[in-house]
N, C-alpha and C positions, 0 to 999 in steps of 0.2 A: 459434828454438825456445826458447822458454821452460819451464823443469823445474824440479821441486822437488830441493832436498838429496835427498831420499830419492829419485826417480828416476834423481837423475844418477849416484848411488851404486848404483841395482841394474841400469844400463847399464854405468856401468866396470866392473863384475863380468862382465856379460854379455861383455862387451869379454877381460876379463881371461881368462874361459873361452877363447873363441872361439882367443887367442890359445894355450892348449894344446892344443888342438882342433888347429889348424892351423897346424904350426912354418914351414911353409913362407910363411905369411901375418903370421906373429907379429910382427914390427914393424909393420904397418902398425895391427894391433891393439892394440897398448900403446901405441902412437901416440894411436889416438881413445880409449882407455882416460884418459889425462894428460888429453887435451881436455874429455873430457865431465867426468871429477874435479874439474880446478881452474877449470873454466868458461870457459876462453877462448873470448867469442863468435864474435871474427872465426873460429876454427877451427872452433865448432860449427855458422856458417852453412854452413862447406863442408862438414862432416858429413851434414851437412840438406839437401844436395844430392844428395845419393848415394841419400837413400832416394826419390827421385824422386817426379813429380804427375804424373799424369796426368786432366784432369776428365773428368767422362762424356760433353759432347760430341766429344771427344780418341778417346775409347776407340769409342766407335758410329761417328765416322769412319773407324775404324782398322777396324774389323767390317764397314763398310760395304766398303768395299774389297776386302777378301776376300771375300765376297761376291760382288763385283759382276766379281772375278776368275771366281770359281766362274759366273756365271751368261756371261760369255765365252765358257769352255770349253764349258759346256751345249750351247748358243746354236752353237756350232762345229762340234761334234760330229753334232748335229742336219739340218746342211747340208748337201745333197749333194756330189760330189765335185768339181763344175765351179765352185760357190760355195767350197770350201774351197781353192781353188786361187788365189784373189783376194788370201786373206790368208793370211800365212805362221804356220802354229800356234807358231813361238817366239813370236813376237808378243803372244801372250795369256798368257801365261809374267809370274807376279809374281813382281817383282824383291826386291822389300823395301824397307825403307829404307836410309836411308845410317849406318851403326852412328858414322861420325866426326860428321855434321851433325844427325843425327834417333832418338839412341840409345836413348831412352825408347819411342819408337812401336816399333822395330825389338826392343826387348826387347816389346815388348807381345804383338808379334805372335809371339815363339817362348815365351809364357806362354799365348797363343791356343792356337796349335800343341802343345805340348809337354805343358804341365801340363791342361790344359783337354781336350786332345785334340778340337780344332773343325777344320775343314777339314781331313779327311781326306788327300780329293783333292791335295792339297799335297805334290811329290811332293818338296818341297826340306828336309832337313834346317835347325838353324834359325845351326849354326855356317859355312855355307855362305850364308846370305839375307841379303846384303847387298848394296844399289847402293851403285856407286862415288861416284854424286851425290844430292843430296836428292832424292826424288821424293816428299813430298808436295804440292807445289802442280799437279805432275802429275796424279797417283792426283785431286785433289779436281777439275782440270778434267774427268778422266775419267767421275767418280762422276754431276758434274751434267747431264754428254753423256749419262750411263745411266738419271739419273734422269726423263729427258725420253721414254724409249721406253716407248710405253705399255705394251708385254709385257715387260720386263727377262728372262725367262729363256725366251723365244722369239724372239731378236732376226734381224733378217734380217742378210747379209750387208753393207747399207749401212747397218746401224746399227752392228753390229758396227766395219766403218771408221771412221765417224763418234768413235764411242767412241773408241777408240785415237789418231785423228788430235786429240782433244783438248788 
């Protein structure tokens, strides 16, 4: 991260607020307050990690998902009762990501949720939505099993499997 004197100066300020602001956080603030003042790179690269990247094929994967959750449920719901007994409704149930291995997608998705207010239907709070293991290589095998049903939000029963078994 590259900044000018006068930026790095009206961050440690910001910094400097923040940490009266928040006594309970205030060391870790006067902390990046020193860092971004006397420019220690190697600490402002870990600074610079925190404010996180996500690019926009990241984030439309991440939408895609929810989605592709939502059009599950639809697609379920839809089913008579002899076809919804094939598959069990936990099953359709978005886990999240894993907040230790995929914490950026997994905050994306409770800025989705939360500040955005998108997926309603979403009946999980976002301090609770977390898998235990990464699931995006999951969630993307799932997307491209959904992306292949030519109705995505009238799926039948063996597409619905097919999804899930991805």
């Amino acid at each position: 991260m590259n900044m000018s004197h006068t930026e790095r100066l009206i961050l440690s300020n910001q910094y400097e607020i923040l940490a009266k602001l928040n006594p309970e956080k205030a060391a870790a603030y006067q902390r990046a307050s020193t860092i971004v003042e006397r420019g220690y790179c190697l600490q402002i690269l870990e600074l610079e990690k925190s404010f996180g990247h996500l690019d926009l094929a990241t984030c439309q994967e991440v939408i895609d998902t929810l989605e592709m959750h939502h059009a599950l449920a639809i697609s379920w719901g839809n089913l008579d009762a002899a076809a919804q007994a094939e598959v069990n409704a936990s099953r359709l149930t978005f886990n999240g990501y894993s907040r230790s291995q995929e914490r950026e997608l997994a905050d994306y998705v409770c800025f989705l949720l939360e500040v955005d207010k998108r997926f309603p239907e979403l009946p999980c709070p976002c301090d609770e939505l977390s898998s235990d293991i990464a699931m995006r290589d999951k969630y993307q095998r799932m997307l491209a099993a959904w992306r292949q049903c030519p109705r995505q939000y009238k799926l039948s029963i063996q597409e619905i499997s097919k999804v899930l078994a991805a």
